[in-house]
N, C-alpha and C positions, 0 to 999 in steps of 0.2 A: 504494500500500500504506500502510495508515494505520500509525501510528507504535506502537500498541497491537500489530500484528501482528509488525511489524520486530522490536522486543525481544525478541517471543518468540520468533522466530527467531535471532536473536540467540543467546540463553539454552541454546535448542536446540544449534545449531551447537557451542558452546563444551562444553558435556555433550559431544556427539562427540568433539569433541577432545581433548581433558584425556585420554585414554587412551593419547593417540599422543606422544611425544616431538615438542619444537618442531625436526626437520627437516625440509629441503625434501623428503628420498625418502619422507616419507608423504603428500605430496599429493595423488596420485593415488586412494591408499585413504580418506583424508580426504572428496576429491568424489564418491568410491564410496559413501561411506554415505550423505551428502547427497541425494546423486541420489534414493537409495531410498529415503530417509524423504518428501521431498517430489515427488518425480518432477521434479523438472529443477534449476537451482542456481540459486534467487536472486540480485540481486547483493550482497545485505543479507549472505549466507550466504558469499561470496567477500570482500567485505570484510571479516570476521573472517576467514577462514584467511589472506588476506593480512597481517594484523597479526601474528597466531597463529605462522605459519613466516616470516613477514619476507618474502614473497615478493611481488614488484611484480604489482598488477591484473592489467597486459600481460600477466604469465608467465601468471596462472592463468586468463586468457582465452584465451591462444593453448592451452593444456592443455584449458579446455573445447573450444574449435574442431575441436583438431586429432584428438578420440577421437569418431568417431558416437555411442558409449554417451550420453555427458552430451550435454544440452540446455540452452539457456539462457529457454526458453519453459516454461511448465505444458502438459502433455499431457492431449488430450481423456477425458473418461470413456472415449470407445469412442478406442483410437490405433489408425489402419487402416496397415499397412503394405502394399507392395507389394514385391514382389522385381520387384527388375531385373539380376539374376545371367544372367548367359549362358542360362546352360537354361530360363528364365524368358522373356525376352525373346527368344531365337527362340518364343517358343509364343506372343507378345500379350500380352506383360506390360504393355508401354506404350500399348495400348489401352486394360485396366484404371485403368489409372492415369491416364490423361485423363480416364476416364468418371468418375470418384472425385474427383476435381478439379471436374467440369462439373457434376456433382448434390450436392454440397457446396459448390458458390461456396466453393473454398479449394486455395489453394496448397499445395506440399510443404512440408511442415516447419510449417505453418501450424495454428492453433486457432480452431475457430468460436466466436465471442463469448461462446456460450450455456455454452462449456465442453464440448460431447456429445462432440464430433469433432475429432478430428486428422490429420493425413497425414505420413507420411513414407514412406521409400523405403529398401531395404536392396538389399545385392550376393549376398546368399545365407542363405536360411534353414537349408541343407539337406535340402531337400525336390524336389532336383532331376527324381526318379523321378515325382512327380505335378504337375510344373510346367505352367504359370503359377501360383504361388501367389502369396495374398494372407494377411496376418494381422489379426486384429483383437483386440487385446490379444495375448493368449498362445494363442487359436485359431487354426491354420493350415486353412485352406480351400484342395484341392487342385482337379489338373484345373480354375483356373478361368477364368470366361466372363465377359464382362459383363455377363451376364443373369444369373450366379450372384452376382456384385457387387452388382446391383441388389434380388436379392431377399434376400439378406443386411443390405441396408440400410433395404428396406423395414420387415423384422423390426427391426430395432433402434429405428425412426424410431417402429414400435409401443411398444414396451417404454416407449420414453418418455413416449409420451401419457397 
C-alpha cells in the first residue's frame, strides 16, 4: 500500500473516531464502521484505533479474529459465501463449497488476485427451509446444486468480460 493511500486512511479512520470517546468499550463499534467503509480492517486503520483507545495490536487483532463479521483481507467484488449450518450440510453444502474452491483456484476466506472473487463460509444464513444455500454478496440462492453454482458463476465470469 503506497504511503499516499495509508494517510488517507489514516485521515479517514480518525474522522471515525473523533465521535467516539477514547474508551476501550467503543472498539468494537469503532471496527464496525471501518469494516463498512472499507470492507475488511486495514492494518494502517488498527494502528490508529490502537493509539486512539491505547489498546495493544494483540487486543485488536484477537477482536478482529475472534468476530467472523470483520476481516483482515479486502473482499472480492462478487464475496460467494457458503453455509455450512446443519441444515445446509446435510443437503451438500460441502460439495458446493469444494466445487467453489476447485473453479476459482481459491481457498476459504481467500481473494482472487484480480479482486472479482472471494470465499468464505458461514454456520447459518437463515435460510434453513431452502437449504443448501449459497450467497453471493447479499443474494441468497436456494435449493442449491453444483450445477446451480456453476451457472451462477458462469453468469458473473460474463458480467465481467
Amino acid at each position: 500500500m503506497c504511503e499516499c493511500v495509508e494517510k488517507k486512511i489514516r485521515q479517514e479512520v480518525n474522522e471515525i473516531m473523533k465521535v467516539y470517546k477514547q474508551e476501550k468499550d467503543n472498539l468494537i463499534q469503532i471496527l464496525n464502521e471501518i469494516q463498512e467503509k472499507y470492507g475488511y480492517i486495514p492494518k494502517v486503520a488498527q494502528e490508529e484505533v490502537s493509539k486512539y483507545l491505547k489498546v495493544p495490536m494483540a487486543e485488536i487483532y484477537g477482536v478482529i479474529t475472534f468476530y467472523a463479521r470483520f476481516t483482515l483481507e479486502p473482499k472480492g467484488k462478487y464475496n460467494i459465501s457458503v453455509c455450512l449450518g446443519t441444515a445446509c450440510f446435510v443437503k451438500g453444502s460441502q460439495a458446493i463449497l469444494d466445487r467453489l474452491k476447485e473453479r476459482l483456484n481459491l481457498e476459504e476466506g481467500k481473494t482472487s488476485e484480480d479482486g472479482k472473487f472471494s470465499i468464505d463460509t458461514t454456520r447459518c444464513v437463515g435460510a434453513c427451509g431452502i437449504a443448501p444455500v449459497f450467497t453471493v454478496n447479499d443474494e441468497v440462492y436456494g435449493h442449491a446444486t453444483v450445477k446451480k453454482l456453476d451457472q451462477v458463476l458462469d453468469e458473473l465470469e460474463k458480467i465481467e468480460k
